[in-house]
C-alpha positions as CSV (number, residue, x, y, z in Angstrom):
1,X,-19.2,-1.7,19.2
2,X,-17.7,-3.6,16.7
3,X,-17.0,-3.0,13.4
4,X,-15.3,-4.3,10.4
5,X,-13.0,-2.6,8.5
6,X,-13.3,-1.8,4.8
7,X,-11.7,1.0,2.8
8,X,-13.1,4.5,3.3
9,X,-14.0,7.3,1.4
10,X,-11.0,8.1,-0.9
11,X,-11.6,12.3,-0.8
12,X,-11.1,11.6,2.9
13,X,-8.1,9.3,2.5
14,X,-4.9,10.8,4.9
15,X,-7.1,13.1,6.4
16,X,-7.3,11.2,9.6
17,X,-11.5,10.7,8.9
18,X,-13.4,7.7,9.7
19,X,-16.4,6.9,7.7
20,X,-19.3,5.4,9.7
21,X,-22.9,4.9,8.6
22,X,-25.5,7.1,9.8
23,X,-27.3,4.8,11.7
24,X,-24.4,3.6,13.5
25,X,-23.1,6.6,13.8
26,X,-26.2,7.7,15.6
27,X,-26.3,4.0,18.1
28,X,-22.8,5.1,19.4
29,X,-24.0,8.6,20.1
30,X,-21.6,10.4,17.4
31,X,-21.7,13.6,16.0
32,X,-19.7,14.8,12.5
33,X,-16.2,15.9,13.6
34,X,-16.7,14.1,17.2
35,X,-13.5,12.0,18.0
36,X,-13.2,7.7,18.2
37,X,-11.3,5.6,19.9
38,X,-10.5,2.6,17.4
39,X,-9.0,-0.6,19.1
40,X,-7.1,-3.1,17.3
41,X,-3.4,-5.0,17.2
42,X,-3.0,-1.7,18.4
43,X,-4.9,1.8,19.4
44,X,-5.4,4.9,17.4
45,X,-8.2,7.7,17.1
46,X,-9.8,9.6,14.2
47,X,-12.5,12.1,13.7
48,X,-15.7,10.3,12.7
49,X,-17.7,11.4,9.6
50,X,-21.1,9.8,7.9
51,X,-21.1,8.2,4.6
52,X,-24.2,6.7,3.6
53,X,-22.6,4.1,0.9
54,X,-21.1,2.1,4.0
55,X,-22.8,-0.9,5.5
56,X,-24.1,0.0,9.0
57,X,-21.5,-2.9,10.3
58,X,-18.8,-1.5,8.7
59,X,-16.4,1.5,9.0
60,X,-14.4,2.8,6.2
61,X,-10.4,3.8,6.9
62,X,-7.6,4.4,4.5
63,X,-4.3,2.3,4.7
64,X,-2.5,4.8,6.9
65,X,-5.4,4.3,9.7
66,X,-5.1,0.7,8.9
67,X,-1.8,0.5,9.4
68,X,-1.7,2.5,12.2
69,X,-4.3,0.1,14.2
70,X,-1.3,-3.3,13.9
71,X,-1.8,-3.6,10.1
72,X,-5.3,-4.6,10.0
73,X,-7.0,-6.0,6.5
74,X,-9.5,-5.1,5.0
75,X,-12.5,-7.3,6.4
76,X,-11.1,-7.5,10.4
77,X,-13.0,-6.8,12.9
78,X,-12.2,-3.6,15.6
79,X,-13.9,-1.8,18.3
80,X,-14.9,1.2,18.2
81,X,-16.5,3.8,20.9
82,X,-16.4,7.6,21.1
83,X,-13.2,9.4,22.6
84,X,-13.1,12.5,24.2
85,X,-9.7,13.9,23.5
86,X,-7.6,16.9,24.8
87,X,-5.1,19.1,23.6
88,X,-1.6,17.8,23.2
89,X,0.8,20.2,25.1
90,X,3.6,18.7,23.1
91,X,4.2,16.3,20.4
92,X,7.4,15.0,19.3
93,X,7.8,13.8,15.6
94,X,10.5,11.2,14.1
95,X,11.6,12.5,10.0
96,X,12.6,9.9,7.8
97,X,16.0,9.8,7.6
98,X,16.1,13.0,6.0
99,X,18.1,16.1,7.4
100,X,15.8,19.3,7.9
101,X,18.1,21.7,9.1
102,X,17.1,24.9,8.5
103,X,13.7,24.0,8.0
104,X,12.2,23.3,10.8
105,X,9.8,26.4,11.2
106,X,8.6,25.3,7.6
107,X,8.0,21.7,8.9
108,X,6.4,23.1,11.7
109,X,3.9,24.8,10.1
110,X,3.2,22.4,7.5
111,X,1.8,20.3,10.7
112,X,0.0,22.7,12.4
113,X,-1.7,23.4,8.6
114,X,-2.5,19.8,8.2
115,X,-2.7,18.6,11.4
116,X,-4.9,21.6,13.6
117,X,-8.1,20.0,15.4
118,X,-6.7,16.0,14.6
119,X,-6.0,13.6,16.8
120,X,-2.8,12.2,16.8
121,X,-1.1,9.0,19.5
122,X,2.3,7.3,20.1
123,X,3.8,5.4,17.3
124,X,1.1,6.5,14.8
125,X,2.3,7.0,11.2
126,X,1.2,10.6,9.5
127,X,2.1,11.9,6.1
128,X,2.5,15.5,4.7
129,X,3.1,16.7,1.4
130,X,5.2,19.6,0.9
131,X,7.3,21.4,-1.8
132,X,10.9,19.9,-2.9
133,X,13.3,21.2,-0.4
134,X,17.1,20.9,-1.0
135,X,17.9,18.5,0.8
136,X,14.5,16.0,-0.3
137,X,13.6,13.5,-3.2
138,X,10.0,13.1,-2.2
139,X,7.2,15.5,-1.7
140,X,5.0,13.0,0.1
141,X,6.8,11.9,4.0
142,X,6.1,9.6,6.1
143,X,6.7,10.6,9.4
144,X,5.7,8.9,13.1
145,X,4.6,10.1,16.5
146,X,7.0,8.8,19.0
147,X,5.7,10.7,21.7
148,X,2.7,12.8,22.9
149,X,2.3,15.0,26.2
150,X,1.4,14.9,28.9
151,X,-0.5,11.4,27.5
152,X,0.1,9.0,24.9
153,X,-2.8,11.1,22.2
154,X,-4.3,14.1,22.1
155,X,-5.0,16.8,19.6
156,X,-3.0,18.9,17.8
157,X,-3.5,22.3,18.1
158,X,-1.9,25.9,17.3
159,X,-0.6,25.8,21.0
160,X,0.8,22.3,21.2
161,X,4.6,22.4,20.7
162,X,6.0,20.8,17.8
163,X,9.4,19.1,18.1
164,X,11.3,17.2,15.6
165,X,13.6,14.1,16.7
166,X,17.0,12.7,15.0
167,X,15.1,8.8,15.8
168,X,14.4,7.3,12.2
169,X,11.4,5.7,11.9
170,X,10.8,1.9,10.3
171,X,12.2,2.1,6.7
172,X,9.2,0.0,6.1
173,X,6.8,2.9,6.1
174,X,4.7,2.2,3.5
175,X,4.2,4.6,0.6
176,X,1.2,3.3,-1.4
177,X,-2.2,2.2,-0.3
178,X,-4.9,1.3,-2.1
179,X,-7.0,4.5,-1.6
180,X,-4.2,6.0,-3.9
181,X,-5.4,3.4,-7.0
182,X,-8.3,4.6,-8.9
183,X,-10.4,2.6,-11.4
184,X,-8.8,-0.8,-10.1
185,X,-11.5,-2.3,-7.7
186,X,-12.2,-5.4,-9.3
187,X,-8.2,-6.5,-9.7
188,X,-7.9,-5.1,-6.3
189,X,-10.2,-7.7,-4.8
190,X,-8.4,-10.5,-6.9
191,X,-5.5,-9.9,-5.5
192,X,-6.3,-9.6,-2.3
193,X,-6.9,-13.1,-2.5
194,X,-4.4,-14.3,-3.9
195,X,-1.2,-12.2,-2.0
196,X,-2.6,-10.8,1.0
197,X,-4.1,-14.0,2.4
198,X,-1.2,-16.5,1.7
199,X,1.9,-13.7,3.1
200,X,-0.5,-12.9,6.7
201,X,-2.3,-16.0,7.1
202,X,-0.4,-18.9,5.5
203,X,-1.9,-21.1,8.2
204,X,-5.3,-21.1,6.5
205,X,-4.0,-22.4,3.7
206,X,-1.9,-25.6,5.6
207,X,-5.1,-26.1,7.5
208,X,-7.2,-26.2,4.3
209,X,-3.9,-28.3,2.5
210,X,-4.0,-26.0,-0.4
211,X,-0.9,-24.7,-1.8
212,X,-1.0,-20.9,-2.1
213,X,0.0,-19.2,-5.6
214,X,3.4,-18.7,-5.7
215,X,3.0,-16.4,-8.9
216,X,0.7,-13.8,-10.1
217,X,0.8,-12.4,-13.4
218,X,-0.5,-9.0,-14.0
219,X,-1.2,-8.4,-18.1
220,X,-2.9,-5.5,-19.7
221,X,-1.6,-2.0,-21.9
222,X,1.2,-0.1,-20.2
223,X,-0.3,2.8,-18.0
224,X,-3.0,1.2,-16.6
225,X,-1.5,1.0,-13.3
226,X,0.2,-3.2,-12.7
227,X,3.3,-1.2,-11.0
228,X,1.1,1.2,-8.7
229,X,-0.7,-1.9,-7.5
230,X,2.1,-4.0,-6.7
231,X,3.5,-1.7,-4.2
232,X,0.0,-1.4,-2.9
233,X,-0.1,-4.9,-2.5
234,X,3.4,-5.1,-0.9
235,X,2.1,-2.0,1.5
236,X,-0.9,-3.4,2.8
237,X,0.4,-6.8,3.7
238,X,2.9,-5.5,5.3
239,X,5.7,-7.2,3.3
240,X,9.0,-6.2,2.0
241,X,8.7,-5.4,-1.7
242,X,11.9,-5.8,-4.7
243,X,10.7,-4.4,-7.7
244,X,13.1,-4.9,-11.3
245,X,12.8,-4.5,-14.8
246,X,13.1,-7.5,-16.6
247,X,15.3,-6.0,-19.4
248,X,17.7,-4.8,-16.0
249,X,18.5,-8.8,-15.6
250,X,19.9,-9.2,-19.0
251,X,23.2,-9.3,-19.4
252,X,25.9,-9.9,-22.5
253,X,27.8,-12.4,-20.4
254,X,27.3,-15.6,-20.5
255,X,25.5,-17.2,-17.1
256,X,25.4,-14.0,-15.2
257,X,21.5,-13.4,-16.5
258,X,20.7,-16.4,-14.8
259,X,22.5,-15.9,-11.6
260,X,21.1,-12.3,-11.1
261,X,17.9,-14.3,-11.4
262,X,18.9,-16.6,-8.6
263,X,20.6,-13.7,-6.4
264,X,16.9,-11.9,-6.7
265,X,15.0,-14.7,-4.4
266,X,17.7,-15.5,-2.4
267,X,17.5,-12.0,-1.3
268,X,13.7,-12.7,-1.3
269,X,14.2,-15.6,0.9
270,X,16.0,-13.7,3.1
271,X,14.1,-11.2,4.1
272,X,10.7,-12.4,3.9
273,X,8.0,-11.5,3.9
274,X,8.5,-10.6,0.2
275,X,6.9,-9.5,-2.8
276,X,9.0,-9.7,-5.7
277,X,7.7,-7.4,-8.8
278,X,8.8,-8.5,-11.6
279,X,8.3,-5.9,-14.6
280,X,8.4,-6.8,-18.5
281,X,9.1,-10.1,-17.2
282,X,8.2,-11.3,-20.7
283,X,11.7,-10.4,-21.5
284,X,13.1,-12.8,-19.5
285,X,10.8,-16.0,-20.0
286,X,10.2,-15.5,-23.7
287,X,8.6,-18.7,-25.7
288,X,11.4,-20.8,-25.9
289,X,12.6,-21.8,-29.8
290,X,14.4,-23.6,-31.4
291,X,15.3,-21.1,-33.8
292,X,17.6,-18.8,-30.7
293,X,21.3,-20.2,-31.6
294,X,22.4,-19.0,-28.1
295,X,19.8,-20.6,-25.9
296,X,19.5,-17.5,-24.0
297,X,16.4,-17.6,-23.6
298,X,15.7,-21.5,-23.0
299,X,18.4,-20.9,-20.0
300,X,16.7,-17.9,-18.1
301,X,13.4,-19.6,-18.5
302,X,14.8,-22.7,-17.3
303,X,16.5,-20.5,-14.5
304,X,13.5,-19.4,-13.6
305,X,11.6,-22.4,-13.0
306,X,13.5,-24.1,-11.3
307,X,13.8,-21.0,-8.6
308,X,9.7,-21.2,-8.7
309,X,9.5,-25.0,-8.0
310,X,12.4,-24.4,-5.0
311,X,9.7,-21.8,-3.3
312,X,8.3,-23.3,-0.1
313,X,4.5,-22.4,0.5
314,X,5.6,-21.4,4.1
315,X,8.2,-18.7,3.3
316,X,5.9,-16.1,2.5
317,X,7.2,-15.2,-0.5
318,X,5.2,-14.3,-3.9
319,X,6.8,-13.1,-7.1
320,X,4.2,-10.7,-9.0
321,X,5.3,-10.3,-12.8
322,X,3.9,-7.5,-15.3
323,X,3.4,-8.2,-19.0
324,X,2.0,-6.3,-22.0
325,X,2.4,-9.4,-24.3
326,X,0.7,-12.5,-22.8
327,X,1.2,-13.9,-25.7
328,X,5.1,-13.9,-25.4
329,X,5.0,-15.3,-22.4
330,X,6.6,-19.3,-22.1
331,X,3.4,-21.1,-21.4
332,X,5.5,-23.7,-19.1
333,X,5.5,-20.5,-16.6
334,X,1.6,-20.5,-16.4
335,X,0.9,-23.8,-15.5
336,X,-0.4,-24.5,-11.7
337,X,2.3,-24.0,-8.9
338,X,4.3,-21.4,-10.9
339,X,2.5,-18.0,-12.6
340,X,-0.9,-19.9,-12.2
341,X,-3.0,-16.6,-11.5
342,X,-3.7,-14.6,-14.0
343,X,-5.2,-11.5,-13.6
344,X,-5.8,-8.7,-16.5
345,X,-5.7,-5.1,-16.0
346,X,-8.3,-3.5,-18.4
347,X,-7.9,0.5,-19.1
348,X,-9.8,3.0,-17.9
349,X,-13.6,3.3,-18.7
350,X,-15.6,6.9,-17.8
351,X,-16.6,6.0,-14.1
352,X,-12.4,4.9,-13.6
353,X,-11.3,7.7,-15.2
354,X,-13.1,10.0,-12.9
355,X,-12.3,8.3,-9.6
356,X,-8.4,8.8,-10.6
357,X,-9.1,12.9,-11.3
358,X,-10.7,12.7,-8.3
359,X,-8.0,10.8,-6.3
360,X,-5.2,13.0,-8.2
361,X,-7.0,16.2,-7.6
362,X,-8.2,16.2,-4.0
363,X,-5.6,18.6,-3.0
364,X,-5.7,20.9,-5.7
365,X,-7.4,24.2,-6.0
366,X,-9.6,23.8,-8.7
367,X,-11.9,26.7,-10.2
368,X,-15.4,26.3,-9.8
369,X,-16.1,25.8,-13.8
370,X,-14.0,23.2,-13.8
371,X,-16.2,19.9,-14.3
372,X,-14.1,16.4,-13.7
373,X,-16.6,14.3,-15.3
374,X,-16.2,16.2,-18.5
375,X,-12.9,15.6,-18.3
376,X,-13.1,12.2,-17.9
């Protein structure tokens, strides 16, 4: 059967759970917990669960499962039709570039904790979360499956050997998905549009002969989450991502501002893919005046335009800037066929509020008194 895809139920996000309807669930013969072979780009399987909020055509998966299928979107269509799986006898696991020496027995039962009953194939991508070791900056890794015996899945299970390689995986591995953004559906949907289509399908938009945006400005109070969902943008279409801080460009001599501006998409160009985050970027295109003695400002914005107008609508390449103060912002930049999307990023209301506790508190043991819509 076919599906589309659409994102699943958060609480189940990196749980290796795919939410189905009921109905469907029942026309393909499923069970809860029974396993599914999901075919896109690519294959992978997951352990089928209801959730009655889906549309019976639909099945819900988080960015790691999406990923894990060829970097399918949100909205593609894959098939779907029950598995039945068996036990891995061994399963061999690429770190990311990280040195575990010492701790493999840790590692080891970190998986088998996390990882007991699922279903796990070649060149999948998995994540685990674990205290700060020595020799670690992150307590979330991203880790893949490069190989699975004696065939390419099966499930992992207290008997299945666990073995470690020295093989790095892609330093792409994504980091952010959109299950990890709470409160944000609406600007998630914008976007979508506006970056996701024009970086994966930039032939829609030549057969159509509409230019897509080259900018996209993200405004609204600090804290409401512009930087979490530019990464989660960058993740989910599978594009490179160089973040800055605006205030980082600036620089007391003269003309060096300006080329650090240029350097930025030239690297951009040459390695796209890109999405270039610009942060505070209202404090390199201020309103130019009149009144600035040093032209600093006229110059950068200047700088700036001209690197916008040089950006081909073929070279995949979309520079996402972050404001506080629209209203400092050198209008000349908004106009079409520079920053011409706007998008505003409103804070949290009750109903967004809770949907991040519940997204920040999924792992944690809470007591039983404690009530997360109080809270909120």
């Amino acid at each position: 059967m076919n599906l589309i895809v659409t994102m699943g139920n958060r609480t189940n996000a990196k749980r290796m759970f795919a939410n189905i309807h009921p109905i469907t669930m029942q026309k393909l013969g499923l069970k809860p917990g029974d396993f599914i072979k999901m075919i896109g780009k690519k294959e992978t399987y997951a352990i089928v669960w209801p959730w009655p909020e889906i549309q019976e055509d639909q099945i819900g998966l988080d960015g790691i499962q999406r990923k894990n299928l060829g970097n399918i979107n949100i909205g593609d269509s894959i098939t779907v039709e029950k598995a039945d799986l068996k036990p891995a006898q061994k399963v061999v696991i690429a770190m990311e570039n990280i040195d575990i020496k010492g701790y493999e027995k840790e590692f080891r039962n970190l998986i088998y904790e996390l990882y007991n009953g699922k279903p796990v194939t070649v060149d999948d991508i998995i994540t685990i979360e674990i205290p700060i070791y020595r020799p670690l900056t992150s307590r979330v890794l991203m880790l893949r499956v490069i190989k699975v015996f004696p065939e390419r899945y099966g499930i992992i299970t207290n008997e299945t050997k666990i073995e470690f390689s020295s093989v790095s995986p892609d330093s792409s591995i994504p980091r952010v998905f959109y299950e990890d953004i709470g409160g944000l559906d609406d600007a998630i949907r914008k976007i979508r549009e506006m970056v996701e289509l024009p970086i994966k399908h930039p032939e829609l938009f030549q057969r159509l002969g509409i230019n897509p945006p080259k900018g996209v400005l993200l405004y609204g109070p600090p804290g409401t989450g512009k930087t979490l969902l530019a990464k989660a943008v960058a993740t989910e279409a599978n594009a490179n991502f160089i973040a800055i801080n605006g205030p980082e460009i600036l620089s007391k001599w003269v003309g060096e501002s300006e080329r650090a501006i240029r350097e930025l998409l030239k690297k951009a160009r040459q390695n796209s893919p890109t999405v270039v985050f610009i942060d505070e970027i209202d404090s390199i295109a201020p309103k130019r005046s009149e009144d600035d003695p040093t032209r600093v400002g006229e110059r950068l914005v200047s700088t700036l335009l001209t690197e916008l107008d040089g950006i081909k609508s073929n070279r995949k390449i979309l520079i996402l800037g972050a404001t506080n103060r629209l209203d400092m912002i050198d209008p000349a930049l908004l106009r079409p066929g520079r920053f011409d999307r706007v998008i505003e990023i409103k804070p949290p209301n009750k109903e967004d509020r809770l949907e991040i506790l519940k997204i920040h508190t999924k792992k944690m043991p809470l007591d039983e008194d404690v009530n997360l819509e109080q809270i909120a």
